[in-house]
ROTI-755643 format. One record per residue (C-alpha): x, y, z; residue in one letter. Coordinates in steps of 0.25 Angstrom, whole numbers, plus 5000, padded with zeros to 4 digits. Layout:
BEGIN
XYZA
...
end
This chain:
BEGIN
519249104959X
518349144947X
518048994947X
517648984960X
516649094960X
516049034948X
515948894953X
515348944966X
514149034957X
514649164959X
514549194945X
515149334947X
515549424959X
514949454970X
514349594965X
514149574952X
513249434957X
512349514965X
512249634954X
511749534944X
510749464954X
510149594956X
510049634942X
509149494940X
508249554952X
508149684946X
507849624933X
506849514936X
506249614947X
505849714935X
505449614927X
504549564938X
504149724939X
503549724923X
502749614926X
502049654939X
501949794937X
500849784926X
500049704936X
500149814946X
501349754955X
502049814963X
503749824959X
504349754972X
503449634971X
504149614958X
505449624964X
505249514976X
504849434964X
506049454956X
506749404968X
505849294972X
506049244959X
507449244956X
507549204972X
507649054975X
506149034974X
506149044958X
507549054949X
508549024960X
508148884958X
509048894947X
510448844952X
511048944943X
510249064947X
510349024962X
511849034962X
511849154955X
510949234964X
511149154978X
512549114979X
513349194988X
512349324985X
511649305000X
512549415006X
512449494995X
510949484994X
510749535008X
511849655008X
511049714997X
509749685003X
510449775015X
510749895006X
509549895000X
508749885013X
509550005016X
509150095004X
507850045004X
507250075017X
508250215017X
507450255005X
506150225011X
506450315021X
506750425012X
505650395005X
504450385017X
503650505018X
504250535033X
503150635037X
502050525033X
502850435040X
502950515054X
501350545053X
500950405052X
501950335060X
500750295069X
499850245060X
501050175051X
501550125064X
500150065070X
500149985055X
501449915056X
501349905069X
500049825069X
500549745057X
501849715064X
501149675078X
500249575072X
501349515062X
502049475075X
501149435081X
500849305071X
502449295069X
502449265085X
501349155083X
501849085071X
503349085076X
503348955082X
502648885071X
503648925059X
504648905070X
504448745070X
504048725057X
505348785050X
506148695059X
506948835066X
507748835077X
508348945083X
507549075089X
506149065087X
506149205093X
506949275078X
505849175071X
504849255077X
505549395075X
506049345060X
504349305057X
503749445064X
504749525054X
504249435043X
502849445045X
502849615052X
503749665041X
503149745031X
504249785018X
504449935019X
505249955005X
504049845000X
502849915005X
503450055001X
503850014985X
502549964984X
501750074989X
502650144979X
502450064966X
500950044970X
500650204973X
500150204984X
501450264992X
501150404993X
499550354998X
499250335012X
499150195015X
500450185005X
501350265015X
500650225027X
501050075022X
502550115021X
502650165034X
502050065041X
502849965034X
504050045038X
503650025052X
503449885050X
504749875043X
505449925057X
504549855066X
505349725058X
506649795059X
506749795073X
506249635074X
507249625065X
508449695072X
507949605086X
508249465075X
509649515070X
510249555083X
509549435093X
510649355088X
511749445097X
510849445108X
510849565111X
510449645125X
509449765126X
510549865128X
511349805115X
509749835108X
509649965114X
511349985109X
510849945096X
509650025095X
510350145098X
511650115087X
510350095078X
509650235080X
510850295081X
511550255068X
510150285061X
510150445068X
511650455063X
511450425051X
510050515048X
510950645056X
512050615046X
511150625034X
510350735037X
511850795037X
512250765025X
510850765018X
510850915022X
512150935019X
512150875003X
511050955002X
511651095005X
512751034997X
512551094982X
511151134981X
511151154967X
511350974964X
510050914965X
510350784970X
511550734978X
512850664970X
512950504972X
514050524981X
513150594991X
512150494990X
513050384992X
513550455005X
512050475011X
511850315008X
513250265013X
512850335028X
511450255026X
512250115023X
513250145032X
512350155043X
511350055039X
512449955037X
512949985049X
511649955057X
511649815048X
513049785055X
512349805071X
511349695066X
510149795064X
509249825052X
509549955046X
508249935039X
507550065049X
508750135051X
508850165034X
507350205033X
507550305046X
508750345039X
507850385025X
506850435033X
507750545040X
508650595027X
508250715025X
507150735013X
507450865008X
508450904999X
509350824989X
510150724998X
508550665002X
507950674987X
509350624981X
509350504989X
507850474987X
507950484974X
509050414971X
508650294981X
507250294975X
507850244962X
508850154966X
508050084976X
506650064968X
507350024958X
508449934961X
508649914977X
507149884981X
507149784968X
508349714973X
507849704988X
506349654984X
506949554975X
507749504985X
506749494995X
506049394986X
507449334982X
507549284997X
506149184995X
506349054991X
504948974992X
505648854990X
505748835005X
504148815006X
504348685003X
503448625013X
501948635017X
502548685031X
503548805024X
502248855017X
501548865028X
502648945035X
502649035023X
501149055023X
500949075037X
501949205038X
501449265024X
499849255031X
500449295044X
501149425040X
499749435032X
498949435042X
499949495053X
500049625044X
498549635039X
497949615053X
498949715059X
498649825049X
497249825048X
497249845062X
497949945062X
497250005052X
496049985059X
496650045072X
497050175063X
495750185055X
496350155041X
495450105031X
495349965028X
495749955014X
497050025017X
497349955028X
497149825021X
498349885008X
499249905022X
499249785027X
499549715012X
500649825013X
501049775026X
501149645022X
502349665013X
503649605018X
505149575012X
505949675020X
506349665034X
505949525033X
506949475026X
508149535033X
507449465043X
507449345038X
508949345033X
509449415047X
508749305053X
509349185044X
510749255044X
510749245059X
510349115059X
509249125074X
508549005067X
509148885061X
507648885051X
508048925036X
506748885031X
506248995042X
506949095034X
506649055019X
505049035021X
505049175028X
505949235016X
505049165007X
503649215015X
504149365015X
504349365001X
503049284996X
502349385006X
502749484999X
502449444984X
501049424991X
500649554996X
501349644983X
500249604974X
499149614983X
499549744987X
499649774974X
498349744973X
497649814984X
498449934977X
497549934966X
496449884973X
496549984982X
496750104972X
495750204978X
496150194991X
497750204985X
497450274973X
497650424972X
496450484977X
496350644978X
495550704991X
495350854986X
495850954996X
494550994998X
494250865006X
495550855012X
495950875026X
496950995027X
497650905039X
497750805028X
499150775020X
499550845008X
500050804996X
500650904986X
501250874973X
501951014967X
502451034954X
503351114948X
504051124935X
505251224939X
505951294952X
504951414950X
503751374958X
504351274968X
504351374979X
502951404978X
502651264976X
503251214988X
502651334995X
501451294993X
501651164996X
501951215010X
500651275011X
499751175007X
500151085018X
499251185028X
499551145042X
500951115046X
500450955051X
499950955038X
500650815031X
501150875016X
501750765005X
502350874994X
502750824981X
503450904969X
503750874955X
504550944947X
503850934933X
505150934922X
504550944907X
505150834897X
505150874883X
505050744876X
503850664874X
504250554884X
503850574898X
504650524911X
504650554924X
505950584929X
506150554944X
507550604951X
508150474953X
508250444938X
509450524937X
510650424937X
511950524935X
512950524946X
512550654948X
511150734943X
511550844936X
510950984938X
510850994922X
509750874922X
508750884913X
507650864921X
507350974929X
508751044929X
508951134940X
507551154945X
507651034950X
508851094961X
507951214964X
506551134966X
507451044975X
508051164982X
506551224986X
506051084989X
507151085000X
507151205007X
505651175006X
505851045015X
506851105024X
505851225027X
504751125028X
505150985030X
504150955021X
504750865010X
504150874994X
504450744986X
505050784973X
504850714959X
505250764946X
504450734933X
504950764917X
503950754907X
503350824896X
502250924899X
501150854892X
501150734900X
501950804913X
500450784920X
500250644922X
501650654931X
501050754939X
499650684940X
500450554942X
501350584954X
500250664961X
499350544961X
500550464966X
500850574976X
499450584980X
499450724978X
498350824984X
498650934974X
499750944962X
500251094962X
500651134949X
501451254945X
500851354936X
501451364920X
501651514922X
502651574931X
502851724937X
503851814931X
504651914938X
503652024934X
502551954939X
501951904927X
501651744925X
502451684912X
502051564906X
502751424907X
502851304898X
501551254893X
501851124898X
501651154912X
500251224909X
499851094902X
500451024913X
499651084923X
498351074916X
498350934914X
498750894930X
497650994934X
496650894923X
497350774927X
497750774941X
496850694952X
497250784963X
497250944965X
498051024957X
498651174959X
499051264951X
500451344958X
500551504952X
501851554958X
501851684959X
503251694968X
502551684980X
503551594986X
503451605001X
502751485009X
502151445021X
503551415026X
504051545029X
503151585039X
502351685032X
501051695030X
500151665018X
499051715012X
498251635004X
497151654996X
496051554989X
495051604980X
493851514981X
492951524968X
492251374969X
492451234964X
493151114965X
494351174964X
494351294974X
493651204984X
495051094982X
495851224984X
494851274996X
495351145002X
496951165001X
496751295007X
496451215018X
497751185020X
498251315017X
497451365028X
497951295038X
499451325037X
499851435047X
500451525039X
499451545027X
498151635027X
497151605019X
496151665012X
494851585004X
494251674994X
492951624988X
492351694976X
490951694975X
489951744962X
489051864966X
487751794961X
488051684972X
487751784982X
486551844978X
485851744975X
485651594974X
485651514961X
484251494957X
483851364948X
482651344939X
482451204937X
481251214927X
482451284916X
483751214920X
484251094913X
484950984918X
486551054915X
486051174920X
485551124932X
486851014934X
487651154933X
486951244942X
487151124953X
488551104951X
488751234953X
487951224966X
488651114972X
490151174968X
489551294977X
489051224987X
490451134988X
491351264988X
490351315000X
490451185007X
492151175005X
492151355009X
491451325022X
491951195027X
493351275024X
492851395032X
492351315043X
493651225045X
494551325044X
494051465047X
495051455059X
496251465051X
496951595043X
495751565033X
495051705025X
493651685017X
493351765008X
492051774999X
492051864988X
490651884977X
490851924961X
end
């Protein structure tokens, strides 16, 4: 028996076959990654490579390295491309900014929309053509459904690694991009449901039968983890992340379910992002699962499931002047489908021209639902045309190989539009989103940290993206950041090193934070010494686009009142941001005053206003502050008694040129805090504003 499976090319067993074939992925995939990163490539372009060339187009010309990768894996092959589908879009869903998401739908919706709209458009009018010259026969009306996927599909888990790995996530053409691709990404699911079912031919009251199993399994399944999400995390409060058996409970529901919908004949493709979009965030079930998909999946599943997007092209079928033409006309069409549709959507929603030129590049980037249309299609076999098939897989992925670099391009290119670019507070609209990044280095300040938090978001329509590191010194020389999903035991002790136990009671006051608030803060956790602890903070606050870093004081209130002295380190520590940081930075005296916004009860705020750059930039987050309902606030201005007796006269005939350069600073800094004082007075004297003015 060992002889036959040898003489047949099955070198090993089936499991170990497939194990080893990923492994070569991975390997060449990474090795592909050293080479481009230098040259400012993104990682997933590297991985369709490493699978375009160990795929039939380059080393599977080799009989040897043919058999061992092609025979008898096909099945094996498109099982885990399922699974990792599943993960995949379950993670971007936990992933997404949801409340971003639920403000722009419009606006994210009028983009795919467009771009889809006129992508079908051309798949219509050039149907017939590819029709007769691939020789197919069959249903030219699946050729027509099978090319608008092709050409109207934008790659979700594509677009969203690369916004990631280029840095432009967190901006707002970056997650604009990623939600309209989403929406694009459905808009190809459900062509794609109307292929794999046509063959049963199906009524309408068997569609509207589906369509309700469908919803109803994805409702099922969000109501039962909700239950258990709330229930793991009432369950042993002092763990900080769920056991692996948990974890493997909460993913066996979402397979379950998703298989489940793969057996009816349907994608579960949008039922496992709508799944991740409704887990619940807050508390340990949520972080655990984020932080331990977010390894697992950058790091091996999307590798293995880009790869094998590029594994599926084999170029050997353009063979003919005809079979490049084919090949050519898709990848211009979907060119020019996609760039057309956005930028006129862009147009019709006023967005710049620069930026709506990076979102149709984004657009334009396929190698998802394409090709599980393309294998749906050739499984069920509606047309009789292989070729059809392996110059569509081949266009797909040539497509995409395309548009990475010349995204990665316009990145660069485009650096001060994508680029960190900080708008003081004193120019900012208090309507406008806000972006907090808070740290804090133990449990003591973090109930005043988040407290204030809540009240610099103003107004309750205010949008607030919060953010909070917990800052861990590392006593040896070598630095290292030190995210949560590093640690590999079975089961994260509460003894670790890194954080101990502060890390279970910042978790505990982030949650109940969320629960009161639904407001959701994105945790990190960052270990390295104090002399070089700034250039983290400074790091992920231009990554996070923060407005302001808020950064705990190095002395702390005793019990009698008095303030006691910290480590040195966090002095230093603060220093430097403030030198280094290219946003606004605060300074966080706790003094035990732990109450919020929250609870009901009224505020009293004060701000002392003596002049300058900075009292103007916290003149402008007082904006903010007075527009929350529940805060009275109070500007005091400080004025010197010699301003008010008389003005400043200036003899030019015995001034020099330093003398006179100061006196006309000084002028213009008081002429700019007179101008920020009475635009503030006039725009929002109808608030629960007081001014004050007071001589010495």
């Amino acid at each position: 028996m060992e002889d036959n499976c040898v003489g047949n090319g099955e070198f090993f067993n089936p499991v170990l076959t497939m194990g080893t074939q990923v492994s070569c992925l991975l390997v060449i995939s990474h090795f592909f990654q050293l080479l481009l990163k230098p040259l400012g490539q993104p990682a997933p372009l590297a991985q369709i490579l490493a699978g375009f060339v160990l795929g039939p187009s380059c080393l599977s010309h080799i009989d040897s390295v043919k058999t061992f990768f092609f025979y008898n894996s096909a099945d094996y092959y498109e099982t885990m491309a399922l699974y990792s589908r599943i993960i995949i879009m379950f993670l971007i869903g936990l992933e997404i900014d949801f409340h971003y998401l639920r403000r722009n739908l419009r606006v994210a919706g009028i983009i795919a929309c467009g771009s889809s709209f006129m992508c079908t458009l051309f798949a219509v009018a050039v149907t017939s053509f590819i029709y007769e010259e691939t020789g197919a026969h069959g249903s030219g009306f699946i050729m027509a459904l099978t090319i608008s996927i092709i050409l109207s599909n934008t790659a979700s888990p594509f677009v969203t690694r690369l916004a990631h790995d280029l840095k432009f996530a967190n901006t707002d053409v970056g997650r604009l991009a990623i939600s309209s691709s989403l929406i694009a990404d459905t808009y190809a699911v459900f062509l794609l449901i109307i292929i794999s079912r046509n063959e049963h031919k199906h009524g309408f009251w068997n569609w509207v039968s589906l369509g309700f199993v469908y919803f109803l399994v994805i409702i099922a399944v969000i109501f039962i983890n909700r239950y258990l999400a709330n229930w793991l995390n009432r369950r042993q409060r002092n763990q900080k992340y769920l056991k692996n058996t948990e974890i493997f409970v909460l993913l066996a529901i979402l397979f379950v379910a998703a298989t489940s919908l793969e057996t009816m004949g349907v994608s579960s493709i949008i039922a496992c992002f709508i799944v991740g979009l409704m887990f619940p965030r807050g508390g340990k079930a949520g972080r655990t699962l984020l932080i331990k998909l977010s390894y697992s999946v950058h790091n091996f599943v999307l590798p293995i499931y880009f790869g094998y997007s590029g594994f599926k092209a084999d170029l050997t079928h353009i063979n003919s002047l005809s079979n490049f033409a084919i090949v050519a006309i898709i990848i211009l069409l979907s060119i020019g489908g996609k760039v057309t549709g956005t930028l006129a959507a862009c147009f019709h929603l006023k967005i710049p021209l620069n930026e709506g030129v990076l979102l149709a590049f984004l657009m334009n980037l396929k190698g998802h639902v394409d090709l599980l249309a393309l294998t749906i299609g050739a499984e069920n076999q509606e047309m009789s045309s292989q070729i059809f098939y392996n110059l569509m897989m081949a266009a797909v992925v040539i497509n995409s190989l395309i548009w990475g670099p010349i995204i990665a391009f316009t990145v660069r290119r485009e650096s001060d539009i994508l680029g960190y670019k900080h708008i003081a507070f004193e120019f900012q609209s208090p309507e406008s989103e806000l972006k907090v990044l808070a740290c804090v280095h133990s449990p003591r300040p973090v109930a005043t940290m988040i407290g204030l938090i809540a009240t610099c978001k103003g107004s309750d329509d205010v949008a607030i993206s919060p953010y909070l590191i917990h800052l861990i010194e590392l006593p040896e020389k070598s630095k290292t950041t030190l995210l949560y999903h590093q640690k590999e035991e079975d089961e994260i002790s509460d003894d670790d090193d890194y954080g101990g136990n502060d890390v279970v009671e910042i978790n505990e006051a982030v949650d109940i934070f969320a629960a009161e608030t639904g407001v959701i803060i994105h945790q990190a956790k960052v270990v390295a010494p104090y002399a070089t602890m700034y250039a983290d903070v400074c790091a992920f606050a231009e990554d996070a686009r923060a407005s302001i870093v808020i950064l705990p004081f190095h002395k702390h209130q005793r019990i009698d009142g008095k303030l006691e002295s910290g480590k040195e380190g966090i002095r230093t520590t603060n220093q430097k941001v403030l030198r280094q940081a290219k946003c606004s930075v605060a300074i966080l005296v706790d003094r035990g005053l732990t109450g919020t916004s929250c609870t009901g009860s009224l505020l009293h705020i004060a701000m002392l206003f003596f002049g300058g750059p900075d009292d103007r930039e916290a003149l402008g987050l007082s904006k903010r502050l007075g527009m929350h309902h529940h805060i009275n606030l109070t500007v005091i201005r400080f004025l010197h008694k010699s301003k008010q007796k008389e003005p400043i006269g200036i003899d030019v005939a015995h001034k020099d040129d330093k003398v006179l350069m100061a006196i006309t600073n000084q002028q213009t800094e008081a002429d700019a805090d007179n101008r920020a004082l009475t635009d503030f007075f006039n725009r929002y004297a109808c608030l629960a504003i007081t001014f004050l003015q007071f001589f010495q």
